[in-house]
N, C-alpha and C positions, 0 to 999 in steps of 0.2 A: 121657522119660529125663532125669533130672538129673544132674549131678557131683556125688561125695560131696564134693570139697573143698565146694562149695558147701550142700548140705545139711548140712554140720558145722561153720558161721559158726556163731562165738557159741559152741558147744559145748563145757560142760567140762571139756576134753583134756589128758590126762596125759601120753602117749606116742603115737607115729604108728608102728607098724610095716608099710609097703608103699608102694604107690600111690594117692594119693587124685584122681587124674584119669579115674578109675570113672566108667562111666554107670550110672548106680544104677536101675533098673527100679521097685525101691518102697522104702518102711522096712517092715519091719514085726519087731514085736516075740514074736507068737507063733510059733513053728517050724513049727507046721503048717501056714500060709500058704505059706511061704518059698518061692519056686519062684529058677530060673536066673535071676541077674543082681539079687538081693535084695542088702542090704544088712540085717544080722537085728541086735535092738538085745537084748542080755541085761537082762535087769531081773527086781531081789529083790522079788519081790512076795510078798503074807503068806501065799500058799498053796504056792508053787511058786519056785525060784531058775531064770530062766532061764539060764544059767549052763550049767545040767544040759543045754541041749539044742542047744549050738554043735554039736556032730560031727552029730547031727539035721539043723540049719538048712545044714550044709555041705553035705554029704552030697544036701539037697532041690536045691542048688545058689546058696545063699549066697555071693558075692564078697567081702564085706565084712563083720567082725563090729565092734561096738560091745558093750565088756563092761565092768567095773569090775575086775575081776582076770585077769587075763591067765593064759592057761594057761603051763604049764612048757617046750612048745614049740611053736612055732606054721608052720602052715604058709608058705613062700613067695608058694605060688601064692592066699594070701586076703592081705589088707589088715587091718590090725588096731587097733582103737582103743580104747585103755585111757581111761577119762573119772571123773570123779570123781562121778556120780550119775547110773545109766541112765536112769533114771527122767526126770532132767531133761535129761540128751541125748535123748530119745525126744522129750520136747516141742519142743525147740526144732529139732530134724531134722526132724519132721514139719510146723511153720509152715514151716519153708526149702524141703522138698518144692513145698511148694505154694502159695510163691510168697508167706510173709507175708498171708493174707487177711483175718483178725482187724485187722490195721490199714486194711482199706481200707471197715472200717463203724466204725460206734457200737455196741461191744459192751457189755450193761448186766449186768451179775453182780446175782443176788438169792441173797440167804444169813441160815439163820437154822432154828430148828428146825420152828415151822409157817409157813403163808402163802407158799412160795417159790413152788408151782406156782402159785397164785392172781395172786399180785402178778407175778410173770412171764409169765402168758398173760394178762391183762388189758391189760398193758402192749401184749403183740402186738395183743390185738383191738383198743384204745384205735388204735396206729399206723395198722392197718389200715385201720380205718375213718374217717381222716382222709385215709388217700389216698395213703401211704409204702410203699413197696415191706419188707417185712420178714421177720425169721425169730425163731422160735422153738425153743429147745432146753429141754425139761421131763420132768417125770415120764411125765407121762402123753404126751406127743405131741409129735414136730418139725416142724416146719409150716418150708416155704419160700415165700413168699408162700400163695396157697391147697394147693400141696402138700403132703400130708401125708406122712409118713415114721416108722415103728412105732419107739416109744421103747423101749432093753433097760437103760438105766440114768439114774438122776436126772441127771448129770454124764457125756456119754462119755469112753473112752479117748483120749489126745490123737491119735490117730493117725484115730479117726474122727471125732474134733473136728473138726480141723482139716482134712477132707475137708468134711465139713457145712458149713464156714464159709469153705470154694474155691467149694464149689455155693451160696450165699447169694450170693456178689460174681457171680461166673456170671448170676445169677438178677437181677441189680441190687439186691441188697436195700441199704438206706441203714442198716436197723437190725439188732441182732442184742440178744434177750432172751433170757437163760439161768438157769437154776436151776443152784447151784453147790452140791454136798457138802460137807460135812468131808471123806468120805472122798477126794474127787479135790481137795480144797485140800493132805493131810497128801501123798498118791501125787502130786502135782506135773504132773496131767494138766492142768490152767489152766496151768502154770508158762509165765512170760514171754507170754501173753496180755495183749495191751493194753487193758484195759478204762475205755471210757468213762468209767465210774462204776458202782458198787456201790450195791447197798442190803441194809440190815440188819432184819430184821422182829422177830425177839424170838430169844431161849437157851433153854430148859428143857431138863432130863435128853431125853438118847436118846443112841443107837449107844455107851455106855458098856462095850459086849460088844467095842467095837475101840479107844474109845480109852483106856480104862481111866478116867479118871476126869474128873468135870462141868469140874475145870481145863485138863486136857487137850482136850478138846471144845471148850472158850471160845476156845483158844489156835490150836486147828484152822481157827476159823472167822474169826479173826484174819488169817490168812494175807492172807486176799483182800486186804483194806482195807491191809495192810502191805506189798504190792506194787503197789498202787496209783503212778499219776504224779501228778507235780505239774500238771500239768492235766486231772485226770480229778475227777470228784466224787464224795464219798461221803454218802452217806446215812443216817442212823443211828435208829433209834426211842426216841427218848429216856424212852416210857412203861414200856419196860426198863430194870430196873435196870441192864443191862449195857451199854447202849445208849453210852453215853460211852466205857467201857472199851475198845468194838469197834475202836474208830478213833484211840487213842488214840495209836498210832505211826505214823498214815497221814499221806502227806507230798501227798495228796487235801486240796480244797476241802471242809471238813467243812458238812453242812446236814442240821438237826435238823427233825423231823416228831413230833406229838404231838397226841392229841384228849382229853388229862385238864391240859395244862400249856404254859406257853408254849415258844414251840417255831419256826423259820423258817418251816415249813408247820403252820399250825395247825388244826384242824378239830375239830369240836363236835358231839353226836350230839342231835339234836333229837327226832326220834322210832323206834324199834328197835319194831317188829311183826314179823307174819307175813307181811304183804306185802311188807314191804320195809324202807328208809333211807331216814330225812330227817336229814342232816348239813347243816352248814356248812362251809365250805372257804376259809380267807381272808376270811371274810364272802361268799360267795356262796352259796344257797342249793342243794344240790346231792339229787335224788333217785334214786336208785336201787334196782331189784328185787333185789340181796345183800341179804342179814340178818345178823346179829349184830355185835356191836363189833368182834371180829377184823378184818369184812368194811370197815369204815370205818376199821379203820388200814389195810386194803391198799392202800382206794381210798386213802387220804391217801399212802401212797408210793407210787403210780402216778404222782398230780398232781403231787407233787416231783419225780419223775425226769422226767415231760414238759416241767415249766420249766425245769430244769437240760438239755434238749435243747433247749430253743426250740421248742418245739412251740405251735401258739397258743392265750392262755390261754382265752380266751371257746370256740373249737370245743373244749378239752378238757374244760372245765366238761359241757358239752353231752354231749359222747361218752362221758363215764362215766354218766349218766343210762341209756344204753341198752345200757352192758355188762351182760352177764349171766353167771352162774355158770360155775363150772369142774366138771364131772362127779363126781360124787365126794366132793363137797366144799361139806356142808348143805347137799346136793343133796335137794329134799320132795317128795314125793308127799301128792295129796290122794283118797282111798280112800274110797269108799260108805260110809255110814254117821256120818258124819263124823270119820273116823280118818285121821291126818296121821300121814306118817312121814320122816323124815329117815335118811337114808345117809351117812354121812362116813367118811372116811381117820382121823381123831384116833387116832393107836396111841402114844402120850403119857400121860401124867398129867395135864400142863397142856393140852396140847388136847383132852383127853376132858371136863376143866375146864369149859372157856371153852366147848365144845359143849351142855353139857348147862346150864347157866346161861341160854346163848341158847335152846335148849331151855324151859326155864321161861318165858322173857319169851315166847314163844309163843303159852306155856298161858295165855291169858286166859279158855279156858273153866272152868278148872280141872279135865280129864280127869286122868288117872294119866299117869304117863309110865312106860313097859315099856321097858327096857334089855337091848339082845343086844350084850355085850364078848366078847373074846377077846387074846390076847396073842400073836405069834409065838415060833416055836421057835429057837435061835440067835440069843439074841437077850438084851439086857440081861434079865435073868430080877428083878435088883432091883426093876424097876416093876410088875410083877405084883401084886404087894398090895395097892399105894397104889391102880392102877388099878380094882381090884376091891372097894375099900374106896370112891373116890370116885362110884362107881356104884351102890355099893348107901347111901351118902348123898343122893345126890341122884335116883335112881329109887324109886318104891312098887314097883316089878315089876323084877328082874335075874334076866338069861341068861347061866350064863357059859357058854363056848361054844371051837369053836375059834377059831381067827384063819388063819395059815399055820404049822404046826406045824414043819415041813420034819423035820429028823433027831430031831425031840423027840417025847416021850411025850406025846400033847395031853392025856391024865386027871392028867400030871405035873405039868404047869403049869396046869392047874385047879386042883390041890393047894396049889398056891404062891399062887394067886391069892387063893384061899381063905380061906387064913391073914389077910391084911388086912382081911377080916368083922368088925368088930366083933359081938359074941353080939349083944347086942339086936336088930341088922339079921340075921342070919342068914334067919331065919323069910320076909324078903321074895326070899332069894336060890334059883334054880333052878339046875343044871348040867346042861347037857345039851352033849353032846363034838359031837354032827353039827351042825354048822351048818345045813343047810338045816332039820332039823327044829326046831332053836332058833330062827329066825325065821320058820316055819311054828308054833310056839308062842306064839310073845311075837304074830300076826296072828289065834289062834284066843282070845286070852286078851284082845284089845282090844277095848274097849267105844265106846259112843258118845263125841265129843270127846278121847279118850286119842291119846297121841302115841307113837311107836313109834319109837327110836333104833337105829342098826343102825349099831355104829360100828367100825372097825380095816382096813377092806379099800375102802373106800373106792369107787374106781374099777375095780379088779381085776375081772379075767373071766377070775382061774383061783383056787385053792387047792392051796397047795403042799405034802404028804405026802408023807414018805420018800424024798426029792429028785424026786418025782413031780407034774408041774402038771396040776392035773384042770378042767377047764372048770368054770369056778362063777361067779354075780354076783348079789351080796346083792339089786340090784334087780330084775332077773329072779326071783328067789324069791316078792321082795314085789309084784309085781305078776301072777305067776300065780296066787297065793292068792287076789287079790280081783276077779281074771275080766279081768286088763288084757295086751293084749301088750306 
């Protein structure tokens, strides 16, 4: 039990109507949690006004509401607090809940359109395996030292945030590595989060279906680095055009990272196969099982966030050697017959780009490469063309297919995709809507040395249809076709 006085330090309070010498049982923000002795925080979020559900949260047995507008009249017997953004009382009530624990590690924010889950659980295996007690918050996975804990969003809500980051200090963890949103930069669920230091991996087009537009997304991902402290450090990719802009009002230790240009962390890509990376790093020669140039700017802002932590340089050299991949993510299988296939998340224009390019540097036998895209539903519906356009540029063989359709017509957005064909390539392009038999297609149509891309879902082990999640996983597909469990 806390006092709400005390869980509403800091908070920006408009009005006080009642008691705030409460022993507040929990926050919580959605009503159907709410039990006796809550404290319920109203918050305008894009689907729903909590708002609509004080007499609910009261009713479940809420003492205390936090709301932005005040109703017409309010009970005596509840406590009432009018604040000037739920959003960002919910964050900073939540740190005060549970005792500030974000300040008592090294929280490192990664932010950026691709590369965040890579560069931020690299980061964790990197600490790991040097011997630092640590945590992880990603896409795909939360990891508390070796516990693991099922991911439901890239960035969580601040209230399981910062439950996550009471069991981290719990847990001794020294580090905390996080994948951070636009969407939970613009909803204020980071809001007042002390972070270490930040890193910026690159910009292109995405989530343009929330924030409307490539400037508004830039501005999104600004956030971070512009609430940054003057002792915290940021990180920036300077190989991005935007990479300057990022940090541009951060009152953060700015340090630039770069493998085309000079740069504080500089790094050099010496040889890019199938086996692997031979970079340079500072002048050390550094080898690693990743592939493609992506994968050697990640490594390169690992090695900058490890120096800017003091981590030692000579064991870090060393431990990125024997990092290895993230699930999901030019994640290759190697298939009888000599057929190679790669799986990745790229649900981008520019990461479906930069995949299929490292794709090519692969092909040194010169096989075909057979392309299975898809787009989601709800979803910036503008990159569908270019998408479908850059695939049948750079595939002999395209599947378009579905991806996660959710409330959308998946033959509707094949239509769309479609349209970005140019005629002359038409003739190399297939559609087929089922996914499992589109990449059971694109494994019956590859020949010897042909590579076989399977890209948009990445790590997923479901497919989302008519707000229905159906057990599905592109690599489980491709590896029952070729007789592998």
């Amino acid at each position: 039990m806390e006092s709400l006085q005390d869980i509403l330090y800091k908070a920006p309070i408009v009005e006080v109507r009642g008691n705030t010498s409460l022993s507040i049982r929990e926050v919580q923000f959605d009503s159907r949690a709410v039990v006796k002795g809550d404290v319920f925080v109203a918050i305008k979020g894009t689907q729903t006004d909590g708002h609509a559900y004080i007499n609910k949260a009261i009713q479940s047995g809420a003492i205390a509401i936090v709301c932005e507008e005040m109703p017409e009249s309010t009970s005596e017997e509840i406590t009432w607090i009018k604040v000037k953004d739920g959003a960002q009382a919910l964050a900073i009530m939540c740190s005060n809940f549970y005792h500030q624990p974000a300040g008592k590690m090294q929280v490192v924010g990664v932010t950026g359109t691709n590369g965040k889950t890579t560069t931020a659980t690299l980061l964790y295996e990197l600490a790991k395996d040097l011997g630092y007690p640590v945590g992880l918050i990603s896409t795909i996975r939360v990891c508390i030292n070796d516990t693991e804990i099922p991911a439901t969003h890239t960035t969580p809500d601040a209230k399981s945030l910062h439950a996550l980051f009471y069991q981290m200090v719990e847990a001794g963890c020294r580090f905390c590595f996080m994948e951070v949103s636009s969407h939970a930069l613009v909803q204020y669920r980071v809001f007042g989060v002390p972070f270490a230091g930040a890193i910026f991996t690159n910009i292109t087009r995405d989530h343009l279906d929330y924030h409307g537009t490539f400037q508004e997304y830039l501005k999104a991902k600004q956030i971070l680095f512009n609430q940054l402290s003057d002792t915290s450090f940021a990180i920036t990719n300077v190989d991005d055009k935007n990479g300057r802009i990022m940090v541009q009002n951060t009152r953060a230790r700015v340090l630039t990272y770069s493998i085309t240009k000079a740069a504080q962390y500089s790094g050099k890509i010496l040889d890019n196969s199938a086996e692997g990376l031979l970079l340079t790093i500072e002048g050390h020669e550094v080898w690693s099982r990743l592939r493609g140039t992506f994968n050697a700017s990640n490594l390169l802002a690992v090695y900058a966030a490890a120096m800017e932590l003091d981590l030692s340089r000579e064991e870090t050299l060393v431990s990125l050697s024997g990092l290895t991949g993230v699930d999901g993510r030019f994640q290759t299988f190697r298939f009888p017959g000599e057929i190679t296939a790669v799986v990745d998340y790229a649900h981008t224009p520019d990461a479906l780009q930069n995949i299929l390019d490292n794709v090519q540097q692969m092909n040194t036998q010169n096989g075909r490469v057979i392309v299975v895209v898809g787009c989601g539903g709800n979803r910036d519906a503008g990159k569908r063309p270019e998408m479908a356009r850059i695939a049948a540029e750079a595939g002999n063989q395209v599947i378009l297919t579905s991806d996660n359709p959710r409330d959308e017509d998946p033959e509707e957005i094949l239509r769309q995709m479609e349209v970005g064909i140019p005629i002359s390539l038409k003739k190399r392009v297939l559609k087929i809507t089922n996914r499992e038999e589109a990449i059971r297609t694109a494994c019956t149509l590859a020949q010897k040395n042909d590579l076989i891309l399977v890209a948009g879902k990445g790590h997923e082990t479901y497919q989302e249809i008519g707000g229905i999640k159906y057990p599905f996983d592109d690599r489980v597909i491709l590896k029952q076709y070729f007789g592998q469990s």
